[in-house]
C-alpha positions as CSV (number, residue, x, y, z in Angstrom):
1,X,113.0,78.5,188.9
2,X,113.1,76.7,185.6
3,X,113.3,72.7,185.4
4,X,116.8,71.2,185.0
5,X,115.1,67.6,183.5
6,X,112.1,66.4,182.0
7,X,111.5,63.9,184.8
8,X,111.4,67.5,187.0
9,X,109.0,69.1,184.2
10,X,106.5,66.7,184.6
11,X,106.5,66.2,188.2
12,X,105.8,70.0,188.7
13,X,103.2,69.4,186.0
14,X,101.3,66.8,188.0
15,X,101.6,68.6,191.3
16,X,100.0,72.2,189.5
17,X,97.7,69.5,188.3
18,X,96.6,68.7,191.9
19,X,97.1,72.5,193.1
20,X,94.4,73.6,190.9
21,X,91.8,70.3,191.2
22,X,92.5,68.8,188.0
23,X,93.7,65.8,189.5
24,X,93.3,64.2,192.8
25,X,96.2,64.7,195.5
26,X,95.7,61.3,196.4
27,X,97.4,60.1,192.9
28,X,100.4,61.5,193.0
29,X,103.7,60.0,194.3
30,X,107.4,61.0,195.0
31,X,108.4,63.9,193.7
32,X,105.0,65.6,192.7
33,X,104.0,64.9,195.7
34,X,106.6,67.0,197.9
35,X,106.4,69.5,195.2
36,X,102.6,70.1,195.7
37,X,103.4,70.4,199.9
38,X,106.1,72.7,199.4
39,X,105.5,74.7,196.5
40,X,103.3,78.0,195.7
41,X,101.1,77.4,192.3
42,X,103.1,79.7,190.6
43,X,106.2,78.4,191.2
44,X,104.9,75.1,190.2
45,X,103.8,76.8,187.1
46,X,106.9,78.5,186.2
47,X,108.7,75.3,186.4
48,X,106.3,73.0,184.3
49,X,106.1,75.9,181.6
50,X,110.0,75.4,180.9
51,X,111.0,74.6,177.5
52,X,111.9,70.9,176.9
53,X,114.2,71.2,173.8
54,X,117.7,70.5,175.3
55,X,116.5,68.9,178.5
56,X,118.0,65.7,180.3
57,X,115.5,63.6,180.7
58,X,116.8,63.4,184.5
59,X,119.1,65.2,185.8
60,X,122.8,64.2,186.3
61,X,123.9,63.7,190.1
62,X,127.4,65.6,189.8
């Protein structure tokens, strides 16, 4: 499932991060964090691999 925002892009980014030990799971907060608990590393992957061009930077609430 691709990212629908920036703020999306880089919160899967940060949780694949953690998934593969680059970073500690201890640093990450909201967003990343529920993404690293509930997400596989590839669908982390797929959604921190979308293309940016075009991209809210969040995504609208309607």
């Amino acid at each position: 499932m691709p990212a629908k925002s920036k703020a999306q892009q880089k919160a899967a980014g940060a949780a694949l991060s953690a998934k593969r030990g680059d970073t500690n799971v201890s640093e990450l907060q909201g967003a990343s964090k529920s993404m690293y608990e509930s997400m596989s590393e590839k669908e982390l992957d797929e959604m921190a691999s979308t293309k940016r061009k075009g991209k809210p930077e969040h995504k609208s609430k309607s």
